[in-house]
C-alpha positions in Angstrom: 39.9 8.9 -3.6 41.2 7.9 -6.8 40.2 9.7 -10.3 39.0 6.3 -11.2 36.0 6.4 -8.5 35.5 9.6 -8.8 34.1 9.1 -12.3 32.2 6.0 -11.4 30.0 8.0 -8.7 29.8 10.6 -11.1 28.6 7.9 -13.7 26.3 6.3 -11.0 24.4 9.4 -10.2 24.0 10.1 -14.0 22.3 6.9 -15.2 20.4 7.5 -11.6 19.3 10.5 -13.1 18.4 9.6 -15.6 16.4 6.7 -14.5 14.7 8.9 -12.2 13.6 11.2 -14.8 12.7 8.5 -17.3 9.4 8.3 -15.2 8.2 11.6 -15.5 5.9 12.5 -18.1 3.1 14.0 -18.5 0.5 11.0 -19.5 -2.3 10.0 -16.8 -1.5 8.1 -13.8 -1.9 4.4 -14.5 -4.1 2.0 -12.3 -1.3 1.2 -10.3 -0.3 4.0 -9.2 -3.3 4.2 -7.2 -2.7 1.2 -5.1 1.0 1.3 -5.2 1.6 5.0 -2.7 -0.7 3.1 0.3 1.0 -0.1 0.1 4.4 1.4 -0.2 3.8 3.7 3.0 1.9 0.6 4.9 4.8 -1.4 4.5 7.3 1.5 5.6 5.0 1.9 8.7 5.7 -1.7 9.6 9.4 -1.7 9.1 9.7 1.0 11.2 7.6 0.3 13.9 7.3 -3.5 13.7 9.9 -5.1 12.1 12.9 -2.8 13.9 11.7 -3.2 17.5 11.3 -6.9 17.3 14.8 -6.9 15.9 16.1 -4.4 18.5 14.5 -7.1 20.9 16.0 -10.1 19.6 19.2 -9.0 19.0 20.1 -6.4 21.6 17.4 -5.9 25.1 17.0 -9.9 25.5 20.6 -10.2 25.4 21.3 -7.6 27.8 18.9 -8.4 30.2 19.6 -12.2 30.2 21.3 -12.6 33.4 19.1 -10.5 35.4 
């Protein structure tokens, strides 16, 4: 790797530091946040056991089985 993109990661991770951190205070949780966690973690659930074995399906078992 070059010095050159050696200081861009290095600058990446920094400003996603810092945008990570900017987040973090100490004030009350706002009204969102209480809706936002669930939805978040519903719509994980579905990637990973909906959206990824329909894919799976329709892109590699269907295929393979085809002839048979």
């Amino acid at each position: 790797m070059s010095k050159l993109s050696l200081s861009i990661r290095n600058l990446a991770l920094l400003a996603t530091l810092a945008m990570v951190t900017a987040g973090c205070g100490k004030d009350a949780a706002l009204p969102w946040h209480y809706w936002i966690a669930p939805a978040l973690m519903l719509s994980a659930i579905g990637l990973v056991f909906l959206a990824m074995p329909a894919v799976y399906y329709l892109k590699v078992w269907r295929l393979k089985h085809r002839g048979r």
